[in-house]
Every structure is written in structure tokens, then in C-alpha cells.
C-alpha positions as CSV (number, residue, x, y, z in Angstrom):
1,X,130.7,56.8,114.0
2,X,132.7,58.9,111.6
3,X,134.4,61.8,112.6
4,X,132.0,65.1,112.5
5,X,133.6,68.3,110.0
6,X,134.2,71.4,111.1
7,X,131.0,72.7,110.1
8,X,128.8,69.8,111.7
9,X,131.2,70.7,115.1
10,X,130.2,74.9,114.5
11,X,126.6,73.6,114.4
12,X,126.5,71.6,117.6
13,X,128.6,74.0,119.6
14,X,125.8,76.7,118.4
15,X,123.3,74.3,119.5
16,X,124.6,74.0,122.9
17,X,125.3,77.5,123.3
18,X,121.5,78.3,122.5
19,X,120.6,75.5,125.2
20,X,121.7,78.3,127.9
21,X,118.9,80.8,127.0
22,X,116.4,78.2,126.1
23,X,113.5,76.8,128.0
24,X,115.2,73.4,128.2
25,X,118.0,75.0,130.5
26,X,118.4,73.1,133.8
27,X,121.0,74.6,136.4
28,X,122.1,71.2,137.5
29,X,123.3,70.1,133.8
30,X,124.8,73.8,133.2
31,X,128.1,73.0,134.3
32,X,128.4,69.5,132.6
33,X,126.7,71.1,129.5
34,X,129.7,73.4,130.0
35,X,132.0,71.2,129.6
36,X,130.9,69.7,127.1
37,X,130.5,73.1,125.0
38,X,134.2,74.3,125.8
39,X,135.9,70.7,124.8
40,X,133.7,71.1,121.5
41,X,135.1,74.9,121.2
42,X,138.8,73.5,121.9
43,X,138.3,71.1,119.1
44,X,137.4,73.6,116.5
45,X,140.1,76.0,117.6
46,X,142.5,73.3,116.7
47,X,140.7,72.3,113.5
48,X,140.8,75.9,112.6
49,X,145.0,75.7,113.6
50,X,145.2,73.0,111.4
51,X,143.3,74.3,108.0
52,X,145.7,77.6,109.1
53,X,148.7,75.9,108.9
54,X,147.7,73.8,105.6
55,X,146.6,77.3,103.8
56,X,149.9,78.8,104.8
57,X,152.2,75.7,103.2
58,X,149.7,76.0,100.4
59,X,150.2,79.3,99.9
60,X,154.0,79.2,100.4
61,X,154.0,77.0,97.5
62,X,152.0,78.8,95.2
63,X,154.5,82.1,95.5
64,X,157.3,79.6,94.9
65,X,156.3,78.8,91.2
């Protein structure tokens, strides 16, 4: 399966965030649905680290020239 984009990974961590005030809530998958939300959340944090760091080279390069 190929890697989901940033905006595939907003989408789903919306999704599961909505599952908590939805009808389809269960207490005894809240915690695992949790977890699952806040490893999601950790991966965009980093993704949005990483497109950071690229913008900032980018940008250091553009006020070289």
C-alpha cells in the first residue's frame, strides 16, 4: 500500500477525532482508538517538521541569488 500524504493523514485523523462524539463511539475501543489517533497526530507533526525544514533551505536559497 503506498504511503498516505499529508492531507489523506489530516483527513483520517479528523475522522477519528469525530468517531469520539459520534454514535459509533464504544468506551471499550476509546483508548485503542486513542492510540491510534495520537500516533496519526505524531506522524503529521513530523511531516509538517519535515516540509518546515525543506521551505526554510528553500527559502535560504532563494535570498542567496
Amino acid at each position: 500500500m503506498a504511503e498516505k500524504n499529508l492531507n489523506q493523514k489530516i483527513k483520517e485523523l479528523d475522522q477519528k477525532v469525530e468517531w469520539f462524539s459520534s454514535d459509533e463511539f464504544e468506551l471499550e475501543k476509546a483508548v485503542d482508538e486513542y492510540k491510534k489517533a495520537l500516533a496519526l497526530a505524531e506522524e503529521i507533526e513530523e511531516d509538517l517538521k519535515s516540509l518546515k525544514n525543506e521551505i526554510e533551505v528553500l527559502n535560504e536559497d532563494f535570498t542567496k541569488e
